[in-house]
Residue frames as qw, qx, qy, qz and C-alpha x, y, z in Angstrom:
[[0.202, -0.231, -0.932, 0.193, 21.73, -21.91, 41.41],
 [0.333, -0.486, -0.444, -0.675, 17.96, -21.60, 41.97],
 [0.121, -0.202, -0.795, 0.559, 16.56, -20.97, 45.54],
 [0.288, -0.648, -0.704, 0.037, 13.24, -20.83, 47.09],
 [0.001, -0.598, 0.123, -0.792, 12.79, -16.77, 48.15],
 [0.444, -0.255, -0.633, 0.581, 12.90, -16.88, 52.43],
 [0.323, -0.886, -0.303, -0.141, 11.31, -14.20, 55.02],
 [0.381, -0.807, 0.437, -0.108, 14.11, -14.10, 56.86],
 [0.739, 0.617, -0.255, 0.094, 17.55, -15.47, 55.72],
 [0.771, -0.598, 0.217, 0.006, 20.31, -17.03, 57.97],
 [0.511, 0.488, -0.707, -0.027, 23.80, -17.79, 56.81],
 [0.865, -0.477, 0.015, 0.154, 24.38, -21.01, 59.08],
 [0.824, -0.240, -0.046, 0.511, 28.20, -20.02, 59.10],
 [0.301, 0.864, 0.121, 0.385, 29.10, -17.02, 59.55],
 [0.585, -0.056, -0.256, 0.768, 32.16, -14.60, 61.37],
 [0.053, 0.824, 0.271, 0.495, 31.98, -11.76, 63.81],
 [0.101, 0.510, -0.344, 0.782, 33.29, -9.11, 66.29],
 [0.600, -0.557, -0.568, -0.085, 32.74, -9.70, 69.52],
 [0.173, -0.864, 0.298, -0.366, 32.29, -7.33, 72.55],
 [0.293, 0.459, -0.789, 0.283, 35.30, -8.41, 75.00],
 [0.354, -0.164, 0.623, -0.678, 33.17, -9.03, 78.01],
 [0.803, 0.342, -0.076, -0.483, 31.42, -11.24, 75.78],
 [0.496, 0.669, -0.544, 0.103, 34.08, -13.18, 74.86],
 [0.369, 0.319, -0.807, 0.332, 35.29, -13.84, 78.13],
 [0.663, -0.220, 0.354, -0.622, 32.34, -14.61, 79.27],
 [0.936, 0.281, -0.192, -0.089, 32.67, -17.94, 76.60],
 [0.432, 0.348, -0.792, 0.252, 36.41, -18.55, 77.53],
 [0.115, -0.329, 0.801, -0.487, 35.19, -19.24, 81.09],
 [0.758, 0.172, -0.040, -0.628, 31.96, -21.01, 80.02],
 [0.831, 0.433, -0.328, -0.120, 33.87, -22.92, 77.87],
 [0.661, -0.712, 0.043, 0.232, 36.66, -23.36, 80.27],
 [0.512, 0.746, -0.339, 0.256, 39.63, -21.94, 79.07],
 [0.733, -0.183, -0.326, 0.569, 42.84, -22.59, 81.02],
 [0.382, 0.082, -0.132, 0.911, 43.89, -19.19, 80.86],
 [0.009, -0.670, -0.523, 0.527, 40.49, -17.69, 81.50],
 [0.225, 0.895, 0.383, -0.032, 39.91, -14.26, 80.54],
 [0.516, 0.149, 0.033, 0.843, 42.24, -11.74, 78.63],
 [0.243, -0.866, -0.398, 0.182, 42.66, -9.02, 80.51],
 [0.519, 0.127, 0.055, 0.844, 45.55, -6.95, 79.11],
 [0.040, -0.735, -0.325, 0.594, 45.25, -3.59, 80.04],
 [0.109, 0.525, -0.403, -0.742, 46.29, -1.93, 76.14],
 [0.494, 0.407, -0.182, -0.746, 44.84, -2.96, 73.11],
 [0.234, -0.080, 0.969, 0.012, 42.69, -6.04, 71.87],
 [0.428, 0.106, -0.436, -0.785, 40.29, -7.34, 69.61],
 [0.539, 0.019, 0.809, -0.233, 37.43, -10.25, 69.82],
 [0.444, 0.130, -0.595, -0.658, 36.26, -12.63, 66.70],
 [0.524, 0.015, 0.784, -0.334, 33.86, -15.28, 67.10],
 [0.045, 0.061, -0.862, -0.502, 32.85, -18.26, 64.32],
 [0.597, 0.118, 0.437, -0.662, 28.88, -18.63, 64.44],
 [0.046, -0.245, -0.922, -0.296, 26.81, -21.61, 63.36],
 [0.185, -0.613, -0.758, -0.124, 23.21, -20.73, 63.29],
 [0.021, -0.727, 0.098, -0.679, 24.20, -17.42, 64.53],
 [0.723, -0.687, 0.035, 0.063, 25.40, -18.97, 68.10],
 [0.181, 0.682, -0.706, 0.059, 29.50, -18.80, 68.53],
 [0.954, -0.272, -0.043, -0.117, 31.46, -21.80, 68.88],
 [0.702, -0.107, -0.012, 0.704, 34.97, -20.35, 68.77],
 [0.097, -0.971, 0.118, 0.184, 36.95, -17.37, 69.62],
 [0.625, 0.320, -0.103, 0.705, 40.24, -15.74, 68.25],
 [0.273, -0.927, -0.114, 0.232, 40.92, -12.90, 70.94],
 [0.573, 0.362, -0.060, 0.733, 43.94, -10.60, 69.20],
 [0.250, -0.967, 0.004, -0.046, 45.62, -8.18, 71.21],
 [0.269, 0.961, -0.033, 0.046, 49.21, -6.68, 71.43],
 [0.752, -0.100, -0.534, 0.373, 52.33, -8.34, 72.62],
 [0.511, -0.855, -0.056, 0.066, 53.55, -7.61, 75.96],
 [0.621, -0.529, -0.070, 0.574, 56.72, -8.01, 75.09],
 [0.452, 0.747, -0.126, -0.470, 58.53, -4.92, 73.06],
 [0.259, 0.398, -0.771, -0.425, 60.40, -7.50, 70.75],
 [0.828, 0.035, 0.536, -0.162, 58.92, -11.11, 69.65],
 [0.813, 0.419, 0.390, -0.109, 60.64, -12.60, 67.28],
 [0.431, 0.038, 0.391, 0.812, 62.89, -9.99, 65.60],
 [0.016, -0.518, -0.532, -0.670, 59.92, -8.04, 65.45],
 [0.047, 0.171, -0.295, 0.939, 58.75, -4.88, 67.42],
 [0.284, 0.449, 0.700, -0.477, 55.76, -4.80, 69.23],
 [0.533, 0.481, 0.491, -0.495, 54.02, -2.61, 66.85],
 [0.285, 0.371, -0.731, -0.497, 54.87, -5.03, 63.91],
 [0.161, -0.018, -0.987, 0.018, 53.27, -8.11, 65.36],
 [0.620, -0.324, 0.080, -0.710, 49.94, -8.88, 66.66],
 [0.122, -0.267, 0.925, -0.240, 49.30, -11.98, 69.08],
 [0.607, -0.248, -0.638, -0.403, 46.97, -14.53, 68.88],
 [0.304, -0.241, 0.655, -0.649, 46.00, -14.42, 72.82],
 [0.569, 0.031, 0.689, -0.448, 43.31, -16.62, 73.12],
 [0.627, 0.063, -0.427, -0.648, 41.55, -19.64, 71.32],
 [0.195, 0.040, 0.842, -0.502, 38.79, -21.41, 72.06],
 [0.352, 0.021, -0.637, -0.685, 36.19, -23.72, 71.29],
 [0.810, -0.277, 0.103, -0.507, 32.85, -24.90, 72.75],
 [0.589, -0.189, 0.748, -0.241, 32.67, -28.17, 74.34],
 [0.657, 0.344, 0.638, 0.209, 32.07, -31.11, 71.48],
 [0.340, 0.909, 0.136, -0.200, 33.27, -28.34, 69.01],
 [0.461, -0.522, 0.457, 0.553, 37.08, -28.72, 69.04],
 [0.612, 0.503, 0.418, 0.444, 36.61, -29.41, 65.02],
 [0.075, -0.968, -0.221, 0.090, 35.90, -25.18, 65.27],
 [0.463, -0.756, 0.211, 0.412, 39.77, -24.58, 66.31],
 [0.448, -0.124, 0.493, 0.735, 41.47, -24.98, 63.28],
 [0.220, 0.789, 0.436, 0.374, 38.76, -22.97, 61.00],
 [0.329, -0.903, -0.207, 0.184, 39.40, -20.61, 63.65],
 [0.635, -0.446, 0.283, 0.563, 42.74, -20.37, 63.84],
 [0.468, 0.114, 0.502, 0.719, 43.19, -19.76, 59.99],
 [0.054, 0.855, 0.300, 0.419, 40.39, -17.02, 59.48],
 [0.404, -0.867, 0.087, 0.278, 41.87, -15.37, 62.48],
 [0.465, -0.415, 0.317, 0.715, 45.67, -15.40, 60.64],
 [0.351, 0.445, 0.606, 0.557, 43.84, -15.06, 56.93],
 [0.042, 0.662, 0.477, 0.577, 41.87, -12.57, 58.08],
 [0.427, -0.878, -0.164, 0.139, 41.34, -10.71, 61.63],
 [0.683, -0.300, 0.068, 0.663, 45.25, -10.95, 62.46],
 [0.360, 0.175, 0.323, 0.858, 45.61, -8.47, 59.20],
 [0.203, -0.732, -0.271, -0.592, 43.02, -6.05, 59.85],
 [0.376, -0.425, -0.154, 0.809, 44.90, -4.87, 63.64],
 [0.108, 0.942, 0.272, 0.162, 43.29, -1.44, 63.55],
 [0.315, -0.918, 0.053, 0.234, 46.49, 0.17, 65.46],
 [0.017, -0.759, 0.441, 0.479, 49.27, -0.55, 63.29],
 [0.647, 0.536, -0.371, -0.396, 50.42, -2.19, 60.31],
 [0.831, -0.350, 0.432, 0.002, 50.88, -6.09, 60.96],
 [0.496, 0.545, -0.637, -0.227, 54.21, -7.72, 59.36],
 [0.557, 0.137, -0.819, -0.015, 53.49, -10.91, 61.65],
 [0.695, -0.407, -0.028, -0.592, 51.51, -13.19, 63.85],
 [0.329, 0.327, -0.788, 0.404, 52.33, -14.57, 66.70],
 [0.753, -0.373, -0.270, -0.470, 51.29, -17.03, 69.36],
 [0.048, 0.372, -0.879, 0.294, 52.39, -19.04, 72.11],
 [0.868, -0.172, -0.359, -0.296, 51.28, -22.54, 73.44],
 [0.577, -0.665, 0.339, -0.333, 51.86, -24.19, 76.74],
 [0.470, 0.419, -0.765, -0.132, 53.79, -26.91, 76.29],
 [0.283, -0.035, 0.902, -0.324, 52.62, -29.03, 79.39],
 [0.481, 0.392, 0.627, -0.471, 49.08, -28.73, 77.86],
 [0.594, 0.753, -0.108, -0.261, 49.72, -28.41, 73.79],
 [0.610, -0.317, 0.434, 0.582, 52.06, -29.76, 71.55],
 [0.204, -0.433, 0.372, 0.795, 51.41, -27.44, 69.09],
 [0.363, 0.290, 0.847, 0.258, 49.51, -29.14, 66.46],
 [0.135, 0.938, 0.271, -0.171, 46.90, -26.23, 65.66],
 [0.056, -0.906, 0.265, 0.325, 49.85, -24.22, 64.58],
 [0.541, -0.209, 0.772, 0.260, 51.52, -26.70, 63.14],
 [0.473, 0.443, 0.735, 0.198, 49.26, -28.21, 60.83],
 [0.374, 0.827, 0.419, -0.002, 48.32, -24.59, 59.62],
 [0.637, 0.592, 0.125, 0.478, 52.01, -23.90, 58.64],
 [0.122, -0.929, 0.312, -0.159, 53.44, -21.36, 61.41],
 [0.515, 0.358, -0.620, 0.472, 56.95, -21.40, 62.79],
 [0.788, -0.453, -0.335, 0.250, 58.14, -22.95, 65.72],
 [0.192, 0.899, -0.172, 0.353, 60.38, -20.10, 67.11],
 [0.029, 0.312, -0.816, 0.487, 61.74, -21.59, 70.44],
 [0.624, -0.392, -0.675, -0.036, 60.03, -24.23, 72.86],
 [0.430, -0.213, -0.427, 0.767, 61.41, -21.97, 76.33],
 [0.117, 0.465, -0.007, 0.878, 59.65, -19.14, 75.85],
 [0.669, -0.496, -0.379, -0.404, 58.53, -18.24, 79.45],
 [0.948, -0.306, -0.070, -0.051, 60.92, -19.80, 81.19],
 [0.325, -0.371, -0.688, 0.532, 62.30, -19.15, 83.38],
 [0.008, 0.751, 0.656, 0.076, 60.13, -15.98, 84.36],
 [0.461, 0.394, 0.046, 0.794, 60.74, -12.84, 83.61],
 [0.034, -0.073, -0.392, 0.916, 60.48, -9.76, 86.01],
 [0.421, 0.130, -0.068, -0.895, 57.51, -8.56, 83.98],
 [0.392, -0.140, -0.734, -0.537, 55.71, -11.76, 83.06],
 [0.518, -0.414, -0.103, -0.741, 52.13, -11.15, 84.16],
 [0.805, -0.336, -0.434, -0.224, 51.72, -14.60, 85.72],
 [0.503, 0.324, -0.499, 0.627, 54.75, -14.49, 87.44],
 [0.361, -0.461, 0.029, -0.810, 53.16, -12.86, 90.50],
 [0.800, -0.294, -0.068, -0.519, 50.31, -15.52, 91.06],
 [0.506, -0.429, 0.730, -0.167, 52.53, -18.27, 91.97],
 [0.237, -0.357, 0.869, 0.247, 53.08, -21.46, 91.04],
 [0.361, 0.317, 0.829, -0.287, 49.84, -22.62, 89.96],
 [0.045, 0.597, -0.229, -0.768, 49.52, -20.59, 87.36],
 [0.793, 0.552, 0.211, 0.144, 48.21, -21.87, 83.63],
 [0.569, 0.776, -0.264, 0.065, 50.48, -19.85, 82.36],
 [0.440, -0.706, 0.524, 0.182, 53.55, -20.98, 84.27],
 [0.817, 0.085, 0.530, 0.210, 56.10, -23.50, 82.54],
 [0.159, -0.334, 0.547, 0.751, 57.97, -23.08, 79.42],
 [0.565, 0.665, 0.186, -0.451, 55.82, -22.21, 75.63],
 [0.524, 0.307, 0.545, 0.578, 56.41, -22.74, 72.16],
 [0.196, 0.627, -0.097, -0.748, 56.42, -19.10, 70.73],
 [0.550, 0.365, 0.634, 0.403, 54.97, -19.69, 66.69],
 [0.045, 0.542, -0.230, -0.807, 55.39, -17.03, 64.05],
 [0.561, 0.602, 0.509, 0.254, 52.86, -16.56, 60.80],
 [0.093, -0.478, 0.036, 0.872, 54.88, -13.81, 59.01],
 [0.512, 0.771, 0.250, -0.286, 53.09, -11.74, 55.84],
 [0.766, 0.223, 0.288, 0.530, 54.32, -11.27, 53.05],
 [0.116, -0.570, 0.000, 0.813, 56.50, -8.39, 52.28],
 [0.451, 0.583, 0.253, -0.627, 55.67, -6.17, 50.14],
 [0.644, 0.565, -0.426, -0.291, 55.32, -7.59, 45.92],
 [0.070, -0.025, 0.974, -0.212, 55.96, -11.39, 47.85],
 [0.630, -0.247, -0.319, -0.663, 53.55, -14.08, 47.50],
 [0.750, -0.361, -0.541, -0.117, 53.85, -16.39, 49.89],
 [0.392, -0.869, -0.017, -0.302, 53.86, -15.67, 53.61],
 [0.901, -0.433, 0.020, 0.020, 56.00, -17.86, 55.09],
 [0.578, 0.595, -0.353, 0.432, 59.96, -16.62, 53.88],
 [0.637, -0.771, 0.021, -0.019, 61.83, -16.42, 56.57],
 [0.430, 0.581, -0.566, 0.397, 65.46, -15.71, 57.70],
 [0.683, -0.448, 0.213, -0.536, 63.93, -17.08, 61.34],
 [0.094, 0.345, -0.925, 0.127, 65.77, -20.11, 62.28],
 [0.775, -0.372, -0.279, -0.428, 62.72, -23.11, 63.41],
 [0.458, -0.513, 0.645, -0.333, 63.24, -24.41, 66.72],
 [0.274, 0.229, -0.932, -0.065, 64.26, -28.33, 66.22]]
């Protein structure tokens, strides 16, 4: 295909790193529930750009706990945060899949054999995860609260309080093509 030669050349759709403080400057813009991710150990920011402005994030960063799934902490990486502008919500599911196609597997700290998320269940019913083919793992996760879970603390009010859907995208092992084998029971 023939094009017209440009000064100055824009993709309109393009992916990139973002700094964190960036980032969560857009979840609370944008209003996330959960706000800003503030884990204290390792995490990553992506953002989707139209015209070179974001309109979604994928924030990865490390689980908290050390198992999820059947899988050790450093086997898994978490989807922690997504989030799309206002009149953008289309955004979340592009998101969602470059973040498991792509970010999720480039985790700089350790080799990733699966991606994991969780969703609130008062305020999600999943559907983002669904539609793009992860496992339900349990609907409870959360719940009741564990010693260590962060929110646990702030009191009732909490976003995060309340029971989750834990979902699992696993990879494929190695000389496997398709990600999704599993020996993972799906929650019902």
């Amino acid at each position: 295909m023939l094009s017209q030669p440009r000064l100055l050349d824009v993709a309109p759709v393009a992916c990139d790193s973002l700094d964190m403080d960036i980032g969560n400057g857009l979840l609370l813009a944008w209003g996330h529930r959960l706000g800003p991710l503030k884990r204290p150990f390792s995490r990553r920011c992506y953002a989707l750009l139209v015209d070179n402005e974001p309109i979604s994030l994928a924030m990865s960063a490390s689980a908290v706990s050390g198992t999820v799934a059947g899988f050790r902490r450093d086997e898994v990486v978490e989807l922690a945060r997504l989030c799309s502008m206002p009149g953008q919500s289309w955004a979340s599911r592009v998101m969602i899949r470059l973040w498991r196609e792509v970010f999720a597997q480039r985790w700089p700290d350790w080799p990733v054999r699966a991606a994991t998320s969780y969703s609130q269940n008062a305020h999600h019913r999943g559907d983002l995860y669904r539609f793009d083919g992860w496992l339900k793992i349990r609907e409870d996760a959360g719940h009741p609260p564990g010693a260590t879970a962060t929110w646990a603390k702030y009191g009732a009010d909490h976003p995060a309080r309340g029971p989750k859907s834990l979902w699992l995208w696993r990879y494929p092992e190695p000389g496997r093509l398709d990600g999704q084998h599993t020996t993972v029971r799906e929650a019902p």
